[in-house]
C-alpha positions, 0 to 999 in steps of 0.5 A: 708801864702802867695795866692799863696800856695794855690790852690781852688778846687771846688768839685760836684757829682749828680746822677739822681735818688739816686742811679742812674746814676752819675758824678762827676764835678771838677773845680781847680784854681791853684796856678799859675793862671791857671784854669782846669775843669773836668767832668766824669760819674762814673757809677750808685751811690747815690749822696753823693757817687758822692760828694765823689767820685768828691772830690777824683777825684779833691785832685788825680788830684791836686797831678797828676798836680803839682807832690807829692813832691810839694803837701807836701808844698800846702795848697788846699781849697775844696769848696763844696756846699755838706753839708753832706760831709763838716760836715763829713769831718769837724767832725760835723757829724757821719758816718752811711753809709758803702759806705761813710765810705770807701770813706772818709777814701780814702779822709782822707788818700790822704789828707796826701800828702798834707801840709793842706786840708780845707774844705769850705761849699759854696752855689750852686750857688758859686760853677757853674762851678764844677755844669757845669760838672757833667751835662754836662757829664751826658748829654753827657754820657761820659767824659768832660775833660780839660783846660778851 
């Protein structure tokens, strides 16, 4: 597999009380060099929902940038510093929350579109940027959308 099939996406939920009010943080380094970073507020949730909720956002994004023809040919490799939705995703945890429930099968079902999804385990301070984003709009209380 060549670099360029891959795209990098760099996922972060927080809320500030759990539950409470949430955002989530999303960073892509594209396959073509480019970079865009994302940030929204998402109403009151716990902070796995947001780590979820980001993660959604990010794989969404992705197919909407490069069109869902071509997502069939790409590889995306999810960096999270969530290591309860790494272990879920991966099969190394069980489900117990309804809520996660639903939202990992929204993940699993748009990760279909794609020709692979890996997901990565990385340590908070690898992942800053996505990190930026879900503050940043948490302190602004709106959104943070863009290219960098």
């Amino acid at each position: 597999m060549q670099k360029e099939d891959i795209i990098i996406l760099y996922t972060d939920g927080g809320s500030r009380g759990n539950p409470g009010p949430a955002a989530i943080g999303v960073f892509i380094k594209m396959n073509d060099g480019g970079e865009r970073k994302y940030g929204e507020v998402i109403g009151n949730r716990t902070n796995n929902e947001a780590e979820y909720e980001a993660l959604i956002f990010g794989l969404k994004k992705i197919r909407q940038l490069v069109g869902k023809e071509k997502t069939e040919n790409m590889v995306v490799e999810v960096r999270t510093d969530s290591e309860l939705m790494y272990s879920h995703l991966n099969g190394k945890y069980k489900i117990k929350e309804p809520t996660l429930k639903n939202l990992f099968i929204e993940v699993w079902n748009i990760k279909q579109d794609f020709k692979n999804v890996i997901f990565k385990h990385i340590p908070r301070e690898e992942n800053k940027v996505a990190d930026q984003c879900v503050n940043e709009a948490l302190d602004s209380g709106g959104a943070q959308k863009g290219m960098l």
